[in-house]
LUMZA-567104 format. One record per atom (N, C-alpha, C): residue in one letter; residue number from 0; x negated, y, z; atom name. Coordinates in steps of 0.2 Angstrom, whole numbers. Example, Ala and Ser with C-alpha at 12.3 -4.5 7.8 and 13.67 -1.06 7.14 Angstrom:
<vodrens>
 rest  nr    c1    c2    c3 atom
    a   0   -66   -28    39    N
    a   0   -62   -22    39   CA
    a   0   -66   -16    39    C
    s   1   -64   -11    35    N
    s   1   -68    -5    36   CA
    s   1   -64     0    39    C
</vodrens>
This chain:
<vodrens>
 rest  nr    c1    c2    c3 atom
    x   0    -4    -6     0    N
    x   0     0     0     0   CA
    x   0    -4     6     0    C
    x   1    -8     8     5    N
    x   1   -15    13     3   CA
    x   1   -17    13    -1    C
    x   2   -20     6    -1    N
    x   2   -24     7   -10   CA
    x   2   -18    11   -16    C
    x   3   -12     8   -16    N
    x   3   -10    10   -22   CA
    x   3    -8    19   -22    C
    x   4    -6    20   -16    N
    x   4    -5    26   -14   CA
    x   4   -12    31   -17    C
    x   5   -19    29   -15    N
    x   5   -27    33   -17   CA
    x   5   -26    34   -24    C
    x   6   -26    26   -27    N
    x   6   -23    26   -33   CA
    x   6   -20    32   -38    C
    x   7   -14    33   -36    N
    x   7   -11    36   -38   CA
    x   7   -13    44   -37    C
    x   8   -14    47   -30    N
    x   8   -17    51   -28   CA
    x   8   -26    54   -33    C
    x   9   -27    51   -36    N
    x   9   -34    50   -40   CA
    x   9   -31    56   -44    C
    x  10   -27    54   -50    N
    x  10   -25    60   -55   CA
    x  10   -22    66   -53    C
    x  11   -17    66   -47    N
    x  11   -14    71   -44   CA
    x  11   -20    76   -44    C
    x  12   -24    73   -38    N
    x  12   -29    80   -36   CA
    x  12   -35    81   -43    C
    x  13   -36    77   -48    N
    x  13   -40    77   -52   CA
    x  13   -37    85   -56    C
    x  14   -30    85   -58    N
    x  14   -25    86   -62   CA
    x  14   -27    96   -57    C
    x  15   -25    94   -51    N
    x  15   -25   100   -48   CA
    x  15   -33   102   -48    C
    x  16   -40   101   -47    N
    x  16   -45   103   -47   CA
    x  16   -46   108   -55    C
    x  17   -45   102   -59    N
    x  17   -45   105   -67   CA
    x  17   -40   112   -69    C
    x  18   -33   113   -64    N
    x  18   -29   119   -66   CA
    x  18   -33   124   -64    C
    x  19   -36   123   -57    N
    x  19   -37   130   -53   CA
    x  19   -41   136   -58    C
    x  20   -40   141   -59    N
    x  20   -43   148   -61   CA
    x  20   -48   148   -54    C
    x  21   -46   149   -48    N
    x  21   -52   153   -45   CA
    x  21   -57   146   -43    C
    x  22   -65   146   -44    N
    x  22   -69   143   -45   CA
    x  22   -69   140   -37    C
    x  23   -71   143   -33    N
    x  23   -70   141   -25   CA
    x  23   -61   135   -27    C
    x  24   -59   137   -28    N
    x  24   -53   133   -25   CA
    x  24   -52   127   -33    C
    x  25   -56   126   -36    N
    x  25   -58   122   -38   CA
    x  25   -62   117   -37    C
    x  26   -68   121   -32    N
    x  26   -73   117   -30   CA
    x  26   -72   110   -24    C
    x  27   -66   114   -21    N
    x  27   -64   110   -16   CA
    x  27   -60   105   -18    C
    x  28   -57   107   -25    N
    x  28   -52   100   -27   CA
    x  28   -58    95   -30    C
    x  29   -65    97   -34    N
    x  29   -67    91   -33   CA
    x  29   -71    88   -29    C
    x  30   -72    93   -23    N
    x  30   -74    87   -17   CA
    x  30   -68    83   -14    C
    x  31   -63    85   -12    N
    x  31   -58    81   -10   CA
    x  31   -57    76   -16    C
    x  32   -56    78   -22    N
    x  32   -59    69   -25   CA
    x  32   -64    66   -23    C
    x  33   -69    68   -23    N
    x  33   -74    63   -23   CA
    x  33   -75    59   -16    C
    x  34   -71    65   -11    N
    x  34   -69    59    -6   CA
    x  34   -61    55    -6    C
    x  35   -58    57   -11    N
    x  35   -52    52   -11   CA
    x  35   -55    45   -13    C
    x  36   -60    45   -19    N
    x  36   -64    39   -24   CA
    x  36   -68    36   -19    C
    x  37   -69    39   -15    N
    x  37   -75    37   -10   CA
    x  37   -70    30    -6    C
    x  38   -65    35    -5    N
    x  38   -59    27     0   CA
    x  38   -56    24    -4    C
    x  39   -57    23    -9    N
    x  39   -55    19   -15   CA
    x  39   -60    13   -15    C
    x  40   -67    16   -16    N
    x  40   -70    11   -16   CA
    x  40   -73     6   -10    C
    x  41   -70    10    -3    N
    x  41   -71     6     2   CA
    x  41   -66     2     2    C
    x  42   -61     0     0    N
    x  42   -55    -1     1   CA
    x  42   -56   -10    -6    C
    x  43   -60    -7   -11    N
    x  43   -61    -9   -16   CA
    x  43   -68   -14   -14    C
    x  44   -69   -15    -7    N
    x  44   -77   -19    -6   CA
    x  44   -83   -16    -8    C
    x  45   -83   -10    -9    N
    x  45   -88    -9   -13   CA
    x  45   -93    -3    -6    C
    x  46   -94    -4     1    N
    x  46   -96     2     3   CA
    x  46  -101     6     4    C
    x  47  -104     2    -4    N
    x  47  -114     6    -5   CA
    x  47  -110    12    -9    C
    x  48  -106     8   -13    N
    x  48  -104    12   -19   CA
    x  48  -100    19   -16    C
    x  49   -95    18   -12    N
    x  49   -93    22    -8   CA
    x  49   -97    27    -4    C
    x  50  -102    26     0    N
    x  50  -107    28     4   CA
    x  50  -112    33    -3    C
    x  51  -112    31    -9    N
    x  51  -116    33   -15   CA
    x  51  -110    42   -15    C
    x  52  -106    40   -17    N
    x  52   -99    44   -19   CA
    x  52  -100    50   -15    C
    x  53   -98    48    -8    N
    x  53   -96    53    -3   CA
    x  53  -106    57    -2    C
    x  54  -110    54    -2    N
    x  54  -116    57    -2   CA
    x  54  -117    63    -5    C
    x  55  -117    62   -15    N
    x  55  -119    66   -20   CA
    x  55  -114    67   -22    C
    x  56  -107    63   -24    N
    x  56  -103    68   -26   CA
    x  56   -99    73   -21    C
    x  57   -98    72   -14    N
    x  57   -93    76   -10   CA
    x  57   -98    82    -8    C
    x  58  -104    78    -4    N
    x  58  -110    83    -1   CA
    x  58  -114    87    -6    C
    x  59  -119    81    -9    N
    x  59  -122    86   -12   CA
    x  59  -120    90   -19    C
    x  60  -117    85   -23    N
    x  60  -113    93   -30   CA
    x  60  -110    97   -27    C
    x  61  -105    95   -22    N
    x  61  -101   102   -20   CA
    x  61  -107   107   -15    C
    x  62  -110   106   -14    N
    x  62  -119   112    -9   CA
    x  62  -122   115   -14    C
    x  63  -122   113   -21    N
    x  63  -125   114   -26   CA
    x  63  -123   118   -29    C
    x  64  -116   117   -30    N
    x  64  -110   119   -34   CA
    x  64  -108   128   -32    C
    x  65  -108   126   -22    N
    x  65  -107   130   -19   CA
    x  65  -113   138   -20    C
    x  66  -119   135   -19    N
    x  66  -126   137   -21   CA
    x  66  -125   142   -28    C
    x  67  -123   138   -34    N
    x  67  -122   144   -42   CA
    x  67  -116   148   -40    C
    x  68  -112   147   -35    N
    x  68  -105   150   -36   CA
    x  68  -105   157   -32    C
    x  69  -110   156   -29    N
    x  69  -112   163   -23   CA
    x  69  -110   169   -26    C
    x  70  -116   168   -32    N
    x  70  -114   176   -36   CA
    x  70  -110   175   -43    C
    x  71  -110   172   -45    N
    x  71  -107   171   -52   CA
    x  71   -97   171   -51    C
    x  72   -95   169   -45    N
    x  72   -90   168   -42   CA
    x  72   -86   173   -40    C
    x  73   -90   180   -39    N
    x  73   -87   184   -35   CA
    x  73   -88   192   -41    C
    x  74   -82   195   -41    N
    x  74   -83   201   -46   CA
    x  74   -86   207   -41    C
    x  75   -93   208   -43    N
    x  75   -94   213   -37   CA
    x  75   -93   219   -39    C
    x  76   -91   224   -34    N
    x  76   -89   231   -36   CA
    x  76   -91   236   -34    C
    x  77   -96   240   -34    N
    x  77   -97   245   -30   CA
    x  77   -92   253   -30    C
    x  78   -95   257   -24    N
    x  78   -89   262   -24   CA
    x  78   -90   266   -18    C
    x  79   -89   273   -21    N
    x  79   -88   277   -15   CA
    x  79   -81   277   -13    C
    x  80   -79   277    -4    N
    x  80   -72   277    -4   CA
    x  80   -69   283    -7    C
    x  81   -63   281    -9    N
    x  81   -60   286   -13   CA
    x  81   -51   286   -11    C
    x  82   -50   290    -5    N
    x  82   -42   291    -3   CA
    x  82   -38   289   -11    C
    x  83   -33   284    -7    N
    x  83   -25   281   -11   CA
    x  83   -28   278   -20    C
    x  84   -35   279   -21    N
    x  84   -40   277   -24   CA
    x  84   -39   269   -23    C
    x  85   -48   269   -18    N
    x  85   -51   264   -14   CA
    x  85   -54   266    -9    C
    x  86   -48   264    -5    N
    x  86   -50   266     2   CA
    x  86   -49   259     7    C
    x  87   -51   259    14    N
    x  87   -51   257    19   CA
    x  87   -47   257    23    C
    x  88   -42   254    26    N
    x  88   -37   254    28   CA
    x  88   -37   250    35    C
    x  89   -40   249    39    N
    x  89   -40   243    45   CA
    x  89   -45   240    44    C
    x  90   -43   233    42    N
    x  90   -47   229    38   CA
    x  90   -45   226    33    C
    x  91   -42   231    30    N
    x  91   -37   229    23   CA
    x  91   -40   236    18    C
    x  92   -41   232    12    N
    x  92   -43   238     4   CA
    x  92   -35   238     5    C
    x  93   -36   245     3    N
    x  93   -31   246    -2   CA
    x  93   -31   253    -9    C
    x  94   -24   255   -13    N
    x  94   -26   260   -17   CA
    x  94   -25   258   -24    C
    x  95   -26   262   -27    N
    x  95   -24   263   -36   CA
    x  95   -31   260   -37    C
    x  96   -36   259   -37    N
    x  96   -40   255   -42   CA
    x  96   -41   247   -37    C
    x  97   -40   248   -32    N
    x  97   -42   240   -28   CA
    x  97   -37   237   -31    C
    x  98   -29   240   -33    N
    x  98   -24   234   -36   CA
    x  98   -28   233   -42    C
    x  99   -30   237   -47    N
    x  99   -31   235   -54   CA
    x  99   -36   230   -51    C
    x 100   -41   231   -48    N
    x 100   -48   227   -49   CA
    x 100   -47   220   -46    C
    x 101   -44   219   -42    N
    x 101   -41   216   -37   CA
    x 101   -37   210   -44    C
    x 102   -33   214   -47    N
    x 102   -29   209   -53   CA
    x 102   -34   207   -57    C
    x 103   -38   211   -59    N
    x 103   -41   208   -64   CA
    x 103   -47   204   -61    C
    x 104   -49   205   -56    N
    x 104   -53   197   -51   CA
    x 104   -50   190   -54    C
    x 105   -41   191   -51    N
    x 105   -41   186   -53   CA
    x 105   -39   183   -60    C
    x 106   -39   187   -64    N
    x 106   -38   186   -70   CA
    x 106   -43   181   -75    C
    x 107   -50   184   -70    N
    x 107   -56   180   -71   CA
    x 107   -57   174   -69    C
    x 108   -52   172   -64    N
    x 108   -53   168   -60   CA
    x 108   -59   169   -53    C
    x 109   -61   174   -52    N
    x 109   -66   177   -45   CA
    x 109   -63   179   -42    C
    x 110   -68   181   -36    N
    x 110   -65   183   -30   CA
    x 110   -69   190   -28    C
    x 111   -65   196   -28    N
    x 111   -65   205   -28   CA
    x 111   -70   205   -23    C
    x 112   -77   206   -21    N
    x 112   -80   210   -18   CA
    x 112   -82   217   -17    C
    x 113   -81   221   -13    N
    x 113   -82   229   -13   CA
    x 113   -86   230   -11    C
    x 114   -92   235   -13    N
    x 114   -99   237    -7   CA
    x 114   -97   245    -7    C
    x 115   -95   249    -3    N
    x 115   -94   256    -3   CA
    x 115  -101   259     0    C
    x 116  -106   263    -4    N
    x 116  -110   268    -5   CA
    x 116  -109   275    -5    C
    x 117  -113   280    -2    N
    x 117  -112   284    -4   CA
    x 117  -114   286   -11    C
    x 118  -108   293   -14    N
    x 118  -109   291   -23   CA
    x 118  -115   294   -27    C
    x 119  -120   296   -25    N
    x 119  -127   295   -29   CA
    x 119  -129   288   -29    C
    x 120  -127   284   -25    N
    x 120  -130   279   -24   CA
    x 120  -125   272   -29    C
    x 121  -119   275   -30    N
    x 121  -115   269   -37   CA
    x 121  -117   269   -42    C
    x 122  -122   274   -47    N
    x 122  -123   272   -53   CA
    x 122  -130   269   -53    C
    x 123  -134   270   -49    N
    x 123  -141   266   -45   CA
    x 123  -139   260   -45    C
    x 124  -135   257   -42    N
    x 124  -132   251   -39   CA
    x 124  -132   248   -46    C
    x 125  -127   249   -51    N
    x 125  -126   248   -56   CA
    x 125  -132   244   -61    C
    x 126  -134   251   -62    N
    x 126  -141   251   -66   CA
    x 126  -148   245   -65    C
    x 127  -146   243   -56    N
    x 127  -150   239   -53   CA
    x 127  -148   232   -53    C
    x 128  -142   233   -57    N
    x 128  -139   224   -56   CA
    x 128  -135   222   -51    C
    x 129  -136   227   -45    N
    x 129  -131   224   -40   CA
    x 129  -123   225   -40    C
    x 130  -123   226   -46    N
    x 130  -114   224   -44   CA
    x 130  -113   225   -52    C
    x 131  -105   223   -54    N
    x 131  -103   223   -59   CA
    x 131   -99   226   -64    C
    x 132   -96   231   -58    N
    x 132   -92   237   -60   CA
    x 132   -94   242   -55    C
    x 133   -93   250   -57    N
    x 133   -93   255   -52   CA
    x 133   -87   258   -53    C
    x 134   -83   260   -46    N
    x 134   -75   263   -44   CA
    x 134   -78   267   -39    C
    x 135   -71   270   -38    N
    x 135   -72   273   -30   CA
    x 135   -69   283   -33    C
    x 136   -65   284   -38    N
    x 136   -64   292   -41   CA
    x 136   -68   293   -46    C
    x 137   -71   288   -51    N
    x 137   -77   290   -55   CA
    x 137   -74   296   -60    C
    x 138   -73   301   -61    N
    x 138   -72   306   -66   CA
    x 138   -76   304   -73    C
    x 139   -72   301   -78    N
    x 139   -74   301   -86   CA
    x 139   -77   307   -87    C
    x 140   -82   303   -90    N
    x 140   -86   308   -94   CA
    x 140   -93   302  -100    C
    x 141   -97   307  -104    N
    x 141  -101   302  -107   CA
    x 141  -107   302  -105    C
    x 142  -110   294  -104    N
    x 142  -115   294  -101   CA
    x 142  -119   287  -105    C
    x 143  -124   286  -108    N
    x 143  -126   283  -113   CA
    x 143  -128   276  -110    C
    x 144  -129   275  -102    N
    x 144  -133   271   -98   CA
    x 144  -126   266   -97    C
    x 145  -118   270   -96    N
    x 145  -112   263   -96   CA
    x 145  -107   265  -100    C
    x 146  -104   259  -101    N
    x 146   -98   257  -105   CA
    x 146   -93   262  -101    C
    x 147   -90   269  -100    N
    x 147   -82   269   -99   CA
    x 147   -77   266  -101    C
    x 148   -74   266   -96    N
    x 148   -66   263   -99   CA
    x 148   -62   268  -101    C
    x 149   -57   266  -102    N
    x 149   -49   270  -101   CA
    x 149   -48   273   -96    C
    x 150   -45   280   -97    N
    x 150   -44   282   -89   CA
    x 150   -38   280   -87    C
    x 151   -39   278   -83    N
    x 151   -32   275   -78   CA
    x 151   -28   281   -77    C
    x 152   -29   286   -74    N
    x 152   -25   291   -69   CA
    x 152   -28   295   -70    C
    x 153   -25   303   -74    N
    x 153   -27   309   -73   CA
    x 153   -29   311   -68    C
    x 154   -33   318   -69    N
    x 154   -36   321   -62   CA
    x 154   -40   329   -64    C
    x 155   -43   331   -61    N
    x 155   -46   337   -63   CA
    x 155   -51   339   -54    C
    x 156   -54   344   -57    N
    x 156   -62   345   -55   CA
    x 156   -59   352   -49    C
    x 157   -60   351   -43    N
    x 157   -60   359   -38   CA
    x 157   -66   359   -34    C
    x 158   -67   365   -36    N
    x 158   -74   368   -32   CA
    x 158   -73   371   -26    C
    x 159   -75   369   -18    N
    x 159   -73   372   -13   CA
    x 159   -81   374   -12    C
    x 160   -80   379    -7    N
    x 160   -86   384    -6   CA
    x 160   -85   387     0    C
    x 161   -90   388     4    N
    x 161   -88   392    12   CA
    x 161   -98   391    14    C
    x 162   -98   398    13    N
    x 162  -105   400    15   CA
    x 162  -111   402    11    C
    x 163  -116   401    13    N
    x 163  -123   400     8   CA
    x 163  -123   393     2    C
    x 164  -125   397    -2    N
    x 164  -127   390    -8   CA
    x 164  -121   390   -13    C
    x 165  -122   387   -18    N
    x 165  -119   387   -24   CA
    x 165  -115   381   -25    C
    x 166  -108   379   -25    N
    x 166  -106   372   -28   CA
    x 166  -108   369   -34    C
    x 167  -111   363   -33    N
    x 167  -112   360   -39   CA
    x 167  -108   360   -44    C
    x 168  -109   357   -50    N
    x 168  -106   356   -55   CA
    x 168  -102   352   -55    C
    x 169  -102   346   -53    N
    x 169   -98   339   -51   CA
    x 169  -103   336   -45    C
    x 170   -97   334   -42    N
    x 170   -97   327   -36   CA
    x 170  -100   333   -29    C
    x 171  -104   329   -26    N
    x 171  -107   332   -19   CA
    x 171  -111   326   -16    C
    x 172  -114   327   -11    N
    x 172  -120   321    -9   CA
    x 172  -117   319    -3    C
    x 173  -118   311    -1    N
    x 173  -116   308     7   CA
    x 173  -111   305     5    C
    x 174  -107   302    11    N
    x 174  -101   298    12   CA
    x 174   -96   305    12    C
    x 175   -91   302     9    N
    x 175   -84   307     9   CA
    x 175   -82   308    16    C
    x 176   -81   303    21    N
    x 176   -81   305    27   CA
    x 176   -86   311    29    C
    x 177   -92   310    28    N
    x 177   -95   315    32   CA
    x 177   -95   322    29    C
    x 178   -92   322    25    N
    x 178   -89   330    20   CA
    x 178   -83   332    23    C
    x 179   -78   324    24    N
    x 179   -73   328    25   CA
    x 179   -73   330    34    C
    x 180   -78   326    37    N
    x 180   -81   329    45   CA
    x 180   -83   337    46    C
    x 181   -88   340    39    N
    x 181   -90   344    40   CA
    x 181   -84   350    38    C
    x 182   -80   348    33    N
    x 182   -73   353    33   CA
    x 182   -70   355    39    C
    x 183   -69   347    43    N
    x 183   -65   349    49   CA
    x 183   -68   352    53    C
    x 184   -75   352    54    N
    x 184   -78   354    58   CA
    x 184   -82   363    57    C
    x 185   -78   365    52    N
    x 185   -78   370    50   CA
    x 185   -84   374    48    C
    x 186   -90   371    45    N
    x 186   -98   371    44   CA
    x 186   -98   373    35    C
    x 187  -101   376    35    N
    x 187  -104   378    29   CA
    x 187  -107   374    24    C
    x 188  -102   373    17    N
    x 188  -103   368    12   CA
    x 188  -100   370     6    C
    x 189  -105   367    -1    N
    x 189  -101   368    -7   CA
    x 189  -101   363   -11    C
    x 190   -95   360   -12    N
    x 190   -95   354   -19   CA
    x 190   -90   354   -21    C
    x 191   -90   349   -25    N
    x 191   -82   350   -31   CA
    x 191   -81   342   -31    C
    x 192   -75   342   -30    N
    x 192   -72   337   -28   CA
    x 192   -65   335   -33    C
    x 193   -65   330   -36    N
    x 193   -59   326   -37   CA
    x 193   -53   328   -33    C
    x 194   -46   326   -38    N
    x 194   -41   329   -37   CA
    x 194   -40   322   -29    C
    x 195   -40   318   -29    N
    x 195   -38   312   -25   CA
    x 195   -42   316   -19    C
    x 196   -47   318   -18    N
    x 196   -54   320   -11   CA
    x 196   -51   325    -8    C
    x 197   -49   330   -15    N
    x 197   -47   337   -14   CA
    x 197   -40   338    -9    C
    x 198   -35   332   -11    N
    x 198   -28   332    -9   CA
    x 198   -28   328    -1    C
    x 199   -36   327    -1    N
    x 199   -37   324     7   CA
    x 199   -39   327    11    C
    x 200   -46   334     7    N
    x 200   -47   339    12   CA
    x 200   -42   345    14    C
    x 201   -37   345     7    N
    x 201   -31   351    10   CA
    x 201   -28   350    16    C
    x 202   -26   344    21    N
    x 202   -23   345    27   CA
    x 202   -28   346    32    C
    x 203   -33   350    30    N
    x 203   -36   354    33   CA
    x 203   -36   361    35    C
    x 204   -39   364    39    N
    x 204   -36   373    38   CA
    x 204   -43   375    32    C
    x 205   -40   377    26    N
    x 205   -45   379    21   CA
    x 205   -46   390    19    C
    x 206   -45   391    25    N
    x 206   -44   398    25   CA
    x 206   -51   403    24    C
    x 207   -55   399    26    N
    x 207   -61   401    25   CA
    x 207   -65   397    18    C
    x 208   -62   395    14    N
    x 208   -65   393    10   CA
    x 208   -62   394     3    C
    x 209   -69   395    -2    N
    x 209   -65   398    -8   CA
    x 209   -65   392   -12    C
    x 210   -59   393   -15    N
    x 210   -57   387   -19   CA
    x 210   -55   389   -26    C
    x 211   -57   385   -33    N
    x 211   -58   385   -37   CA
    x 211   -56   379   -42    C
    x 212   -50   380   -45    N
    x 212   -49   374   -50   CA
    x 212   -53   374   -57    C
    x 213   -56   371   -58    N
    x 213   -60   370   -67   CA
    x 213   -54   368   -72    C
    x 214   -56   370   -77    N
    x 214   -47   374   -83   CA
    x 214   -46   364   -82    C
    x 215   -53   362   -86    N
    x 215   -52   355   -90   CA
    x 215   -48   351   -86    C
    x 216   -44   347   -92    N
    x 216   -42   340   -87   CA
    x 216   -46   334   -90    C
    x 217   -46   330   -83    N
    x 217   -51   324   -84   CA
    x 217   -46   316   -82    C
    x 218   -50   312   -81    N
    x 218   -49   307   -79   CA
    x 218   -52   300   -76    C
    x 219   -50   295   -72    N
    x 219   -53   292   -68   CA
    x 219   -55   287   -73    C
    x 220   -60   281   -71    N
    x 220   -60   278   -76   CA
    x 220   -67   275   -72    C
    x 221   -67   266   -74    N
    x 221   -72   262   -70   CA
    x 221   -77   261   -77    C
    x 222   -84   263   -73    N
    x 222   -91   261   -77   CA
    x 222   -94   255   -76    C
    x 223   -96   252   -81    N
    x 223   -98   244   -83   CA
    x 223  -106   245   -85    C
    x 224  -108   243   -84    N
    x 224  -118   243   -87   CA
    x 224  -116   243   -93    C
    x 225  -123   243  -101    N
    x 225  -123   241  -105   CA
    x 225  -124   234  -105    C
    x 226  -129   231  -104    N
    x 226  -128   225  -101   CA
    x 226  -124   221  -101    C
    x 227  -117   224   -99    N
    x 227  -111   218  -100   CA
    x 227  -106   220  -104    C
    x 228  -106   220  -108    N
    x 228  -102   221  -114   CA
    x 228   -97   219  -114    C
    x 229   -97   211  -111    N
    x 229   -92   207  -112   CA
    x 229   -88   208  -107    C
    x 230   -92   209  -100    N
    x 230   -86   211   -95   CA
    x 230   -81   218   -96    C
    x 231   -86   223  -101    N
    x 231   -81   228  -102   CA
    x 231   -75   226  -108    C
    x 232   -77   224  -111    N
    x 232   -71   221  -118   CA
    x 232   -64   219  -115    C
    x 233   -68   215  -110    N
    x 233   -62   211  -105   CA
    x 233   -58   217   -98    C
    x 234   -62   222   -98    N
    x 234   -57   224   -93   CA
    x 234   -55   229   -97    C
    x 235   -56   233  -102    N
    x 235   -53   237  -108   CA
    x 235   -48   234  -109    C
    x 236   -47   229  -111    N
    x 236   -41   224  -113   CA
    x 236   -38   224  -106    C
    x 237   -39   223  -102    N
    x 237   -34   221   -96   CA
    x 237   -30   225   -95    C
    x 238   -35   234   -96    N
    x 238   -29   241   -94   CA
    x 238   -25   241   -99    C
    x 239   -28   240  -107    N
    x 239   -21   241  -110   CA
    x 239   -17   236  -109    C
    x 240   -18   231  -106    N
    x 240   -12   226  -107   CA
    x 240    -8   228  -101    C
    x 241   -10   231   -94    N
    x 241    -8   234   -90   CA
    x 241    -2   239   -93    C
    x 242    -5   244   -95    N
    x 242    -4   251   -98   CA
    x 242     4   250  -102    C
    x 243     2   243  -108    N
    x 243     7   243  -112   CA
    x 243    13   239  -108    C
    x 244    13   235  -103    N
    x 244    19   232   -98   CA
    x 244    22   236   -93    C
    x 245    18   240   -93    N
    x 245    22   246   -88   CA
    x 245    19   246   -80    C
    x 246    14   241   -81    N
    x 246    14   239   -74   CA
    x 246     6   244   -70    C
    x 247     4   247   -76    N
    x 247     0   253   -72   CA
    x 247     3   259   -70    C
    x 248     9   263   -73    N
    x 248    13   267   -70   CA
    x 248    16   264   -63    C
    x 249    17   258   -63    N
    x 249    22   255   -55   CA
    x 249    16   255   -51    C
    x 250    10   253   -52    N
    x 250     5   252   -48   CA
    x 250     2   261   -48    C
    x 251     3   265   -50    N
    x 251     0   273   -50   CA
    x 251     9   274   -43    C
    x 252    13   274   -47    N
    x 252    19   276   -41   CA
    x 252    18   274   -35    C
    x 253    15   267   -36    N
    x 253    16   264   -28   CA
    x 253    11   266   -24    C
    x 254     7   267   -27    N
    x 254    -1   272   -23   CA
    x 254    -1   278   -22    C
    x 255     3   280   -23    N
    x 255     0   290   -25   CA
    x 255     8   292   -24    C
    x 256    11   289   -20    N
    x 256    19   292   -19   CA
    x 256    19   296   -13    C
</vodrens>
């Protein structure tokens, strides 16, 4: 009765290992074979043969397996946080580009990594190999070293100012925290900030600071290396197939309401 039951059980889980998209949850379906096969063939008199099985197919391929899948497995992202973006929530991402990138994880069948840096330090990261995509409010623009995408979500450029020194042209240096620290804490700074940053330093008191919208409109948009061409191909595709089912307007509403 066992026996016919493993039996049977053989193709089931074999069937289930072969569907799974995410590679982790595949890997498990064939270790759990290889020790289903394993009490098949103790059951079958066989317990070298068995002992063989649960050895090198449960232990060692799946430590192996486990081993190539570390990096290849996982879509890595780096990112400056970026309010109703990609931000931090508890211990929960959430935001308008973590749903997209999140979906298209799985789309790949990986599993969504986030490293948040501050933003001099995302196209570094980049450039260096250490991750696979850069998010986190990137303002489109052309830059010959990565692939842009699609802008996902309009935006535009505001330059705040209070004291000595000149606002840059784009962005500003540090953690967004410690910018929007130095706001509250009333100190003297200038940079220019993304509509998403900007609309997080207003519930501040900005009385003493001069503020500056830039005419242009812009837009956000995730940077890929040249180097992967193929990951950009694929995520280009994913927003317009996003874009054209409607489901990146619900995923903007649901974020930014």
């Amino acid at each position: 009765m066992v026996r016919t039951a493993l039996f049977l059980l053989l193709p089931i889980v074999a069937s289930i290992a072969l569907t799974q998209r995410r590679r982790v949850a595949a890997l498990i379906g064939m270790g759990l074979f290889s020790l289903v096969l394993s009490s098949v063939y103790v059951l079958q008199n066989a317990p070298d043969v068995a002992m063989t099985e649960a050895t090198i197919g449960a232990a060692l391929v799946t430590t192996i397996y486990v081993l190539a899948i570390r990096r290849t497995g996982r879509l890595i992202v780096v990112a400056d946080e970026a309010p109703r973006l990609l931000e931090r929530r508890g211990e929960r991402l959430v935001g308008l580009e973590y749903d997209i990138l999140n979906g298209f994880a799985r789309e790949l069948g990986l599993d969504l990594s986030v490293r948040f840096v501050p933003p001099q330090a995302v196209k570094e990261a980049l450039l260096a190999g250490e991750a696979d995509i850069a998010a986190g409010g990137i303002v489109r623009k052309s830059d010959p070293r990565f692939y842009a995408t699609r802008g996902h979500l309009k935006t535009a450029l505001v330059r705040i100012h209070r004291g000595t020194g000149s606002s840059p042209e784009e962005g500003y240096e540090g953690y967004f925290s410690d910018l929007l620290s130095s706001v509250k804490g009333g100190e003297d700074l200038a940079a220019t900030l993304d509509l998403s940053r900007f609309m997080e330093v207003m519930h501040n008191d900005l009385t003493d600071f001069k503020i500056e919208r830039l005419p242009e409109e812009r837009e956000y948009s995730f940077l890929v290396s040249r180097e992967r061409e193929d990951l950009y191909v694929k995520l280009e595709a994913y927003l317009n197939d996003l874009a054209s089912r409607g489901d990146l307007d619900e995923m903007i509403e649901r974020n930014l309401q």
